[in-house]
PLY file of the C-alpha trace (Angstrom):
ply
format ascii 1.0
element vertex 405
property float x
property float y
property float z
element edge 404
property int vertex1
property int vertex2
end_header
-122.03 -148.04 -51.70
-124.76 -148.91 -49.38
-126.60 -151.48 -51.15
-126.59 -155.61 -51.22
-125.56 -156.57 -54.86
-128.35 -159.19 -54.92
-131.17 -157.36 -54.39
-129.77 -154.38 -57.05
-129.90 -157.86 -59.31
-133.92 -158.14 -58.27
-134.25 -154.65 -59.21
-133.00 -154.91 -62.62
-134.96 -158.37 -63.03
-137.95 -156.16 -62.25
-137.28 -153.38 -65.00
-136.53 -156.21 -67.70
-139.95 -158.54 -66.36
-142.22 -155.27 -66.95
-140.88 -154.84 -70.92
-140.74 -158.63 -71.01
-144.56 -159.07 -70.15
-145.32 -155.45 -72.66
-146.18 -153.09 -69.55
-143.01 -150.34 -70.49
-141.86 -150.47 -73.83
-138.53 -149.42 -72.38
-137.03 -147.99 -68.95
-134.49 -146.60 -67.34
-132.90 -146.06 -63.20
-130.65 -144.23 -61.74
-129.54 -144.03 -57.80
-127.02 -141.58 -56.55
-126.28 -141.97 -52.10
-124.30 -139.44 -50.80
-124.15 -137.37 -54.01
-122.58 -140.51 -56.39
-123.75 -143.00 -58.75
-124.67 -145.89 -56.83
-126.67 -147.57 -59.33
-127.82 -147.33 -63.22
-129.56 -149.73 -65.62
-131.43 -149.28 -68.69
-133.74 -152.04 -70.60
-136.28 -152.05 -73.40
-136.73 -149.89 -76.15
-137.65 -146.16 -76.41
-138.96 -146.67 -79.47
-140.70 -150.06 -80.36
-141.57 -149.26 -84.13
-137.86 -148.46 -85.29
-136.33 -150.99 -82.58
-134.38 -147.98 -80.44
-133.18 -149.21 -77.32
-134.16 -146.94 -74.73
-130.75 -145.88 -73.45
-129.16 -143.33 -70.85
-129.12 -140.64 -73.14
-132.95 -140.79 -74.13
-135.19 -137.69 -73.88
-138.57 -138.10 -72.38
-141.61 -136.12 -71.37
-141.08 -135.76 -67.83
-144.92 -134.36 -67.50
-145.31 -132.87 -63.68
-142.01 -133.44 -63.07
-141.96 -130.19 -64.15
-144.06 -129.03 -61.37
-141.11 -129.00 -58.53
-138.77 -127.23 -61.28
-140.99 -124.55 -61.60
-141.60 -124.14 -57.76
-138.02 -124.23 -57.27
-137.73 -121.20 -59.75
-140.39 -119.25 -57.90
-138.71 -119.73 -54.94
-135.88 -118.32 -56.51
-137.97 -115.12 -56.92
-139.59 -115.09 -52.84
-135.85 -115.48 -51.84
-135.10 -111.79 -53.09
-138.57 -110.34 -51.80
-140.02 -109.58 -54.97
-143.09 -111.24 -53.15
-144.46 -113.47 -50.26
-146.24 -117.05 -50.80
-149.70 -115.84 -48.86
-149.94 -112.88 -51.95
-153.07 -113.36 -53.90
-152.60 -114.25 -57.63
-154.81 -111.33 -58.63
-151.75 -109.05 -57.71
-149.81 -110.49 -60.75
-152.45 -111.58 -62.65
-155.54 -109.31 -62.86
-157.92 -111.59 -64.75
-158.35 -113.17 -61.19
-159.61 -110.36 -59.80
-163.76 -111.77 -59.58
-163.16 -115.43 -58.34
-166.45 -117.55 -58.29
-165.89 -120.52 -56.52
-169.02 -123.59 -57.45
-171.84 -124.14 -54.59
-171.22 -127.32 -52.42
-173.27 -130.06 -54.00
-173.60 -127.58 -57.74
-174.92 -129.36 -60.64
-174.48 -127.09 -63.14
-171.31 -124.68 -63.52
-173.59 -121.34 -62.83
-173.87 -122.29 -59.51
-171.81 -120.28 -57.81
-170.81 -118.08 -55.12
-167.90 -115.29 -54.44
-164.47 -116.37 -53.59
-161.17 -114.91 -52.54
-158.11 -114.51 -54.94
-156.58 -117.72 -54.74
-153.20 -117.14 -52.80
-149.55 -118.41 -54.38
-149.37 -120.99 -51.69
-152.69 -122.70 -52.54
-151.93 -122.51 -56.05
-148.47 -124.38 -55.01
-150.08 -126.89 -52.73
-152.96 -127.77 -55.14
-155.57 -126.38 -52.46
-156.56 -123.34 -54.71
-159.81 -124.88 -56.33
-158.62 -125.30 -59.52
-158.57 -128.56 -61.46
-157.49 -130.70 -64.18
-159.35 -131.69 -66.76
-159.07 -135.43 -65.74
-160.66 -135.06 -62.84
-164.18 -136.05 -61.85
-166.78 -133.12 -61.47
-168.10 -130.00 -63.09
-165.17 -127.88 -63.25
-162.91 -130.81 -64.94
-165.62 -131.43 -67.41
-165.87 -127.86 -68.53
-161.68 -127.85 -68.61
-162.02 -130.46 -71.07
-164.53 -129.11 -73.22
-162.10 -126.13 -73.35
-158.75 -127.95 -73.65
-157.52 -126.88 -70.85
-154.64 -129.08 -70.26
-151.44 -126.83 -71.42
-150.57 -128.76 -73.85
-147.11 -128.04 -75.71
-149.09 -126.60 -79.05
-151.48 -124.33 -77.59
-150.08 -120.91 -77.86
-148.43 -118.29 -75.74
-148.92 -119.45 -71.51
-151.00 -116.02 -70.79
-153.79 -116.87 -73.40
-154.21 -120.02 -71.65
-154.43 -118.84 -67.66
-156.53 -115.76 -69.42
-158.93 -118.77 -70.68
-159.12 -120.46 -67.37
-159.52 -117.62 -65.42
-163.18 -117.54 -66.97
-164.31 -120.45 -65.23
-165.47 -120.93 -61.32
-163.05 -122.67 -59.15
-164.28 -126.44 -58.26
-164.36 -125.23 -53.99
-162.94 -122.47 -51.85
-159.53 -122.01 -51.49
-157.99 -123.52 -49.25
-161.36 -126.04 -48.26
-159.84 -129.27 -50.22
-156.96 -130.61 -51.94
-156.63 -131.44 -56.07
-154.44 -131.85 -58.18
-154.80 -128.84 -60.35
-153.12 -126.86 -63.24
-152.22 -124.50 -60.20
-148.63 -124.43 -61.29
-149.15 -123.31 -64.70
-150.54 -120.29 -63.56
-147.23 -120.25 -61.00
-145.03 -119.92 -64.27
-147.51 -117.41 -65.47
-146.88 -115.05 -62.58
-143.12 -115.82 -62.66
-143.14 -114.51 -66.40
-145.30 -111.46 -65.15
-142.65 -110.83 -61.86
-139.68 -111.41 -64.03
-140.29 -110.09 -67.50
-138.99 -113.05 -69.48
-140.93 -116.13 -70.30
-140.72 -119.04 -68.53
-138.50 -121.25 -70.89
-135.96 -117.98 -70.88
-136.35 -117.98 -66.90
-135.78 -121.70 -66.05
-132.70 -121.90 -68.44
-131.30 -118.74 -66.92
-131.73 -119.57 -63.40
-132.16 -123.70 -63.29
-130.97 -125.19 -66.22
-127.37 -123.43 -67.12
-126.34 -123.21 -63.63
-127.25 -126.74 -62.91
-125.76 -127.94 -66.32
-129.14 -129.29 -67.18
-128.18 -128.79 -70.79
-130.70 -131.50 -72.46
-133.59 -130.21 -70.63
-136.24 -127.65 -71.94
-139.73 -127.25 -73.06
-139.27 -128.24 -76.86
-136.85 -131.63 -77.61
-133.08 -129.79 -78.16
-131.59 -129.39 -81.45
-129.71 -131.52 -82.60
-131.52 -134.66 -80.27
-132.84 -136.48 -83.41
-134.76 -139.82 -82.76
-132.97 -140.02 -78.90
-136.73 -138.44 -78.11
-138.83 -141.56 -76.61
-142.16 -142.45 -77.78
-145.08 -142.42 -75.52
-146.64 -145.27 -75.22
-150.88 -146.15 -73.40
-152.65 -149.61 -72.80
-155.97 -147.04 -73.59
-157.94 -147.54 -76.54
-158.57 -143.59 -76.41
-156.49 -140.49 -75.08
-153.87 -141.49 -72.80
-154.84 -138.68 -70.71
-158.69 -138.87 -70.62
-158.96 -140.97 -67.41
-162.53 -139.93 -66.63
-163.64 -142.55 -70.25
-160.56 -144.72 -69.61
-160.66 -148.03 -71.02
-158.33 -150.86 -71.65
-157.62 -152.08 -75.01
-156.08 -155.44 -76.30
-152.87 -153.62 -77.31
-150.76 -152.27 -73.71
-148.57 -150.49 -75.93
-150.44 -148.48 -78.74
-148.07 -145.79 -80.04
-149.53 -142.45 -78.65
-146.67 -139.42 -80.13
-143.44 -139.79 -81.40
-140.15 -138.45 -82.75
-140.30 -136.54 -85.92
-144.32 -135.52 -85.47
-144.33 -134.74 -81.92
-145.74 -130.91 -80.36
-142.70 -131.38 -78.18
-140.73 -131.11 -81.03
-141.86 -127.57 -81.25
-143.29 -125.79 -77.94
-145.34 -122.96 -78.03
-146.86 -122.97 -74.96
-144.58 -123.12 -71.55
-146.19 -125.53 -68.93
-145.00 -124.91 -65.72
-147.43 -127.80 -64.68
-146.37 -130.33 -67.30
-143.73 -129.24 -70.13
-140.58 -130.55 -69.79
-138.30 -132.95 -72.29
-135.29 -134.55 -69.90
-132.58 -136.74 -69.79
-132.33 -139.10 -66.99
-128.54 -137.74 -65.98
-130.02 -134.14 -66.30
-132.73 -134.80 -64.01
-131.12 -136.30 -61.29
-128.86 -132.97 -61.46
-132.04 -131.42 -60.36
-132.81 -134.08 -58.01
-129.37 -133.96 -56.42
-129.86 -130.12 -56.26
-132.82 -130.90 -53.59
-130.69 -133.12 -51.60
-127.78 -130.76 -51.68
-130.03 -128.00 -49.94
-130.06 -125.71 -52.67
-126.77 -126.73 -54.49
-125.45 -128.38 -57.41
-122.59 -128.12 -60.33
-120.93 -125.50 -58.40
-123.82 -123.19 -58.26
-126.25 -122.19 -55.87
-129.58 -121.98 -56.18
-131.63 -121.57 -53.37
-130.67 -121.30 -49.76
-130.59 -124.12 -47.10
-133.31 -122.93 -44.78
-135.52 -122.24 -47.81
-135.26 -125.87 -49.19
-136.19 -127.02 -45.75
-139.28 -124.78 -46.11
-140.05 -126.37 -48.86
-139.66 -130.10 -47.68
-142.18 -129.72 -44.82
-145.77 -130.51 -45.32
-147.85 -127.73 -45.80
-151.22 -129.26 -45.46
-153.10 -129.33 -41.86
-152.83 -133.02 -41.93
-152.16 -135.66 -44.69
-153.41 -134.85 -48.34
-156.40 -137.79 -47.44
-157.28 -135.93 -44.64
-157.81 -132.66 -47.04
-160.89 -135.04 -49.07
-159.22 -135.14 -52.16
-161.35 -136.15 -55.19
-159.38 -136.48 -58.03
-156.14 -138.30 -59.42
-152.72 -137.76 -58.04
-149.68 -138.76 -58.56
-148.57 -140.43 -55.10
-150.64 -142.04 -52.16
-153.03 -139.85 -50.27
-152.39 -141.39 -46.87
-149.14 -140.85 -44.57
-148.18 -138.22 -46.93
-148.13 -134.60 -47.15
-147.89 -132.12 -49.67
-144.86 -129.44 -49.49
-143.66 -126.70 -52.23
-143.69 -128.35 -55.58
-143.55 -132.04 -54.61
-145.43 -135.03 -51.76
-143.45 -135.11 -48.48
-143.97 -138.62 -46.58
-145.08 -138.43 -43.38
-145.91 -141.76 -42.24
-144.78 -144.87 -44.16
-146.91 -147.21 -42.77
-149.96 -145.42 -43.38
-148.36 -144.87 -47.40
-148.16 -148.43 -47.08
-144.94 -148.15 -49.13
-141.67 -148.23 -47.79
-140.05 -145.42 -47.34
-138.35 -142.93 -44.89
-140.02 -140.02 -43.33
-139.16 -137.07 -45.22
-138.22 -138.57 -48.80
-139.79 -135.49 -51.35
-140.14 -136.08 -54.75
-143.44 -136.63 -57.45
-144.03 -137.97 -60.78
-145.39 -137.59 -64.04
-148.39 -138.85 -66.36
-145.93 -140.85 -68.49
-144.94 -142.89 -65.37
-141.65 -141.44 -64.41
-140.87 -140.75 -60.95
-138.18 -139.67 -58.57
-137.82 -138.94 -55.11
-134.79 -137.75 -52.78
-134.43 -139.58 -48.96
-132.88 -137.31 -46.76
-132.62 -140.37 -44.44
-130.45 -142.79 -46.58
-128.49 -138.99 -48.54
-130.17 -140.89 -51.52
-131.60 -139.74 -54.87
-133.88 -141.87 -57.13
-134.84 -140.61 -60.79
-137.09 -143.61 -63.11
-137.79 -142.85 -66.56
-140.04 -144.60 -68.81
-142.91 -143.24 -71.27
-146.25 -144.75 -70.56
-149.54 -142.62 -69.91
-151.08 -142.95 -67.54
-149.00 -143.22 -64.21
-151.94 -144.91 -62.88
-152.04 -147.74 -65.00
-149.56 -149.63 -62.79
-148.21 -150.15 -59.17
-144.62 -149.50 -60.46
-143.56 -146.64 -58.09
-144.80 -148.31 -54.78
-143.05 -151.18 -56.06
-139.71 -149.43 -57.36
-139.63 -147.91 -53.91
-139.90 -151.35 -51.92
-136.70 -152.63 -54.12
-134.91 -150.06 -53.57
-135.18 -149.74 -49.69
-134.74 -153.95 -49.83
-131.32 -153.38 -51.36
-129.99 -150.56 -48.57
-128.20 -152.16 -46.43
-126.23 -149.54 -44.63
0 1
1 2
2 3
3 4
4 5
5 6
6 7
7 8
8 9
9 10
10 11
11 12
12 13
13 14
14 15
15 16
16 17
17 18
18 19
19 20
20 21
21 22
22 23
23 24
24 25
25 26
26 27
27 28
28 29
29 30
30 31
31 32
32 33
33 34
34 35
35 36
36 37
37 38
38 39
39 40
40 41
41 42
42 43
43 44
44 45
45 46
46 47
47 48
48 49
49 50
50 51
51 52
52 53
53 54
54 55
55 56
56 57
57 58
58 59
59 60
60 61
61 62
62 63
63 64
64 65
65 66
66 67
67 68
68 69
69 70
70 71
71 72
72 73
73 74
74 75
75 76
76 77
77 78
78 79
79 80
80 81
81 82
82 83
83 84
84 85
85 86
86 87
87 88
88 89
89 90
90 91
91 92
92 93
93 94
94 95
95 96
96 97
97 98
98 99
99 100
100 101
101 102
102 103
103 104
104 105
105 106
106 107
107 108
108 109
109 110
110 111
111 112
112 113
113 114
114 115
115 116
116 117
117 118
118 119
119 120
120 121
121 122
122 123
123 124
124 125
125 126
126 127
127 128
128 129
129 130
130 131
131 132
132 133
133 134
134 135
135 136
136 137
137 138
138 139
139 140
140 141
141 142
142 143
143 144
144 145
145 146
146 147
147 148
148 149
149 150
150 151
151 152
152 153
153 154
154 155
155 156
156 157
157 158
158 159
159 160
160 161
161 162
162 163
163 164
164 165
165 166
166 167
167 168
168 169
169 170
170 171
171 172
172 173
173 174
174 175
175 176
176 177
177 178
178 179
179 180
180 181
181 182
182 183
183 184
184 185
185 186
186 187
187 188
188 189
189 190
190 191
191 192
192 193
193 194
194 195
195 196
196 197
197 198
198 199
199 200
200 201
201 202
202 203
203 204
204 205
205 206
206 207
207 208
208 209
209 210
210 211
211 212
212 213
213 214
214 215
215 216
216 217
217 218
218 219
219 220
220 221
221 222
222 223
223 224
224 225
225 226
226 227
227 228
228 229
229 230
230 231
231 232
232 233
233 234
234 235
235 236
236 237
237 238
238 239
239 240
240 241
241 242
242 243
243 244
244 245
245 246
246 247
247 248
248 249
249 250
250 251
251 252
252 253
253 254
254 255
255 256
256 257
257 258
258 259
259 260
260 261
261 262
262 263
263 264
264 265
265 266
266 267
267 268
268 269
269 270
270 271
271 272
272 273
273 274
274 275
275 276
276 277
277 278
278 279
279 280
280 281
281 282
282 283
283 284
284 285
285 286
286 287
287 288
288 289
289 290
290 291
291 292
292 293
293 294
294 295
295 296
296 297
297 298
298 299
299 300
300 301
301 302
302 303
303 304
304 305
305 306
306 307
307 308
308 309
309 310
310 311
311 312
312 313
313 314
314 315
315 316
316 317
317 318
318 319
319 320
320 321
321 322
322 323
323 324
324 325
325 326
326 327
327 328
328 329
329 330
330 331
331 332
332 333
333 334
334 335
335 336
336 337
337 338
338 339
339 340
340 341
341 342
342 343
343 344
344 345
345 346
346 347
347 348
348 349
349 350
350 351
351 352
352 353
353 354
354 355
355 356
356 357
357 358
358 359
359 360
360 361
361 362
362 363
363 364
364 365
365 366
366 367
367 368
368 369
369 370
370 371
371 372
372 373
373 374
374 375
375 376
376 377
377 378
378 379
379 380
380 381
381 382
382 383
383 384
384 385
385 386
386 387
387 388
388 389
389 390
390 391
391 392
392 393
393 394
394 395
395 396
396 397
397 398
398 399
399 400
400 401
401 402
402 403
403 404
């Protein structure tokens, strides 16, 4: 294909050197240009306790990887005019009827003052006011305190949007950019527009068609120990970056097979729920590059995937005085429907071609599609939190050193 065989060599040198030096107790990579395999390797172990390689077939917590699945399948929805993107949530979902929004500057969450139904779009583009509880501030503190993280044990998806609905948005919508739990409530107002829940909907209309047949909200039947552990250098909760802290061990055993709440999902996170294989997410990956197509099937249309792919922010998502953690640099790139849109490479300072969509999830995986090169990237590993390494800026230089043509 279009890559030097050397420099492939220096990427799987750099895959082996982070399990070699304990960073990823396992990983694995896989490149497709002009819709085939162009490159695959696997190293490590997906389970260090039990000595599991970490192999092509592993299932792993893809995290917000989830979130451009989910905007893909309410896409599917605005294609037959059940609705339009600028709709207020409160249409679907009435406990968003009385939106408080915090004072600039609050110090307390009663300070507040009326707001507008948050609109689908903002939800989408995480410029709705909502939050995460990971997050600095006053409305991320109070998510915590609640639990508000849709996690796979906490009970039916409507109970939880129904619980955060109580509390006042961190801004305005619209006024700033955070990464939120925005598209959990998205798969809350698909289940309300559809009438199935959102596990039912994705299989239906993502997952069969696509032949994603590994991936759902709760590890398949049948998977048995293929489900990777997840892994955190944290001496705490590999999610609680706001008391992070570094421990002696960069691999402490955080969840795994057999006693996992993956194992058994009861609440659908549009945001964050998703068990996949590496093959069955690049199906979905490929699906974006194709324009809306993949196993046969089509899914959305052309000129609606190209809506998606354009930034949909007034500037870059730096620009928009972001606050909180995300999962891809803030400067030279945009935000589209479900996933970051580069804008500027330079200003990323990341190679990369203008255009390439994709995002990634808390567990470090990552994938992004270059409509320049006609190239898809998907890299699974299981280590929370993304942030605890420069792995995908670096995964992206090796693989634009190796394209050649």
């Amino acid at each position: 294909m279009g890559f030097d065989p050397t420099s492939l060599a220096n990427i799987r040198k750099w895959m082996n050197r982070y399990v070699d030096q304990r960073k990823y107790a396992g990983s694995a990579l896989l490149i497709h240009q002009h819709g085939k395999e162009a490159f695959f390797h696997t190293c490590g172990r997906r389970c260090i306790e039990n000595d599991l390689p970490f192999q092509r077939d592993s299932l792993v917590r893809i995290y917000s990887m989830t979130k451009p699945v989910t905007s893909v399948a309410l896409m599917t929805l605005v294609e037959q005019g059940l609705f339009h993107l600028d709709a207020p949530v409160s249409e679907f979902l009435p406990e968003f009827t009385s939106t408080r929004a915090l004072i600039p500057d609050a110090t307390s969450l009663d300070q507040t003052e009326d707001a507008p139904s948050q609109s689908l779009h903002q939800l989408l583009t995480h410029t709705s006011g909502m939050s995460y509880p990971f997050n600095p501030g006053l409305l991320p503190k109070a998510m915590d305190e609640l639990d508000l993280i849709f996690s796979p044990q906490q009970g039916p998806l409507s109970e939880r949007v129904k619980l955060l609905a109580q509390l006042p948005l961190a801004f305005q919508p619209g006024a700033r950019w955070e990464y939120s739990v925005g598209i959990d409530v998205i798969g809350r107002v698909i289940e309300v527009v559809s009438g199935k829940s959102l596990d039912v909907f994705l299989t239906e209309q993502l997952f069969e068609p696509l032949g994603m047949n590994e991936t759902a909200f709760s590890v398949p039947n049948g998977a048995g120990d293929r489900f990777a552990s997840l892994y955190t250098p944290l001496e705490g909760d590999a999610m609680a970056l706001n008391a992070a802290k570094s421990g002696g061990e960069t691999l402490r055993l955080v969840d795994n097979s057999g006693q996992s709440p993956f194992e058994a999902a009861t609440t659908f996170s549009g945001g964050g729920g998703l068990i996949s294989t590496i093959d069955d997410f690049s199906k979905f990956a490929e699906m974006l590059r194709s324009k809306g197509t993949g196993n046969g099937a089509r899914i959305l249309g052309p000129k609606t995937m190209e809506f998606m792919f354009r930034n949909h922010l007034p500037g870059d998502i730096a620009s928009m005085g972001p606050q909180s953690f995300a999962e891809q640099p803030m400067d030279g790139t945009g935000f589209g429907i479900g996933g970051a849109v580069v804008l500027n490479p330079a200003l990323a300072k990341c190679p990369g071609s203008v255009g390439d969509f994709g995002w990634g999830g808390m567990a470090s995986t990552y994938f992004w599609f270059d409509p320049v090169n006609d190239l898809t990237t998907v890299f699974f590993t299981q280590l929370s939190p993304s942030s605890s390494y420069p792995s995908r800026a670096e995964l992206k230089a090796l693989v634009h050193a190796a394209l050649v043509e």
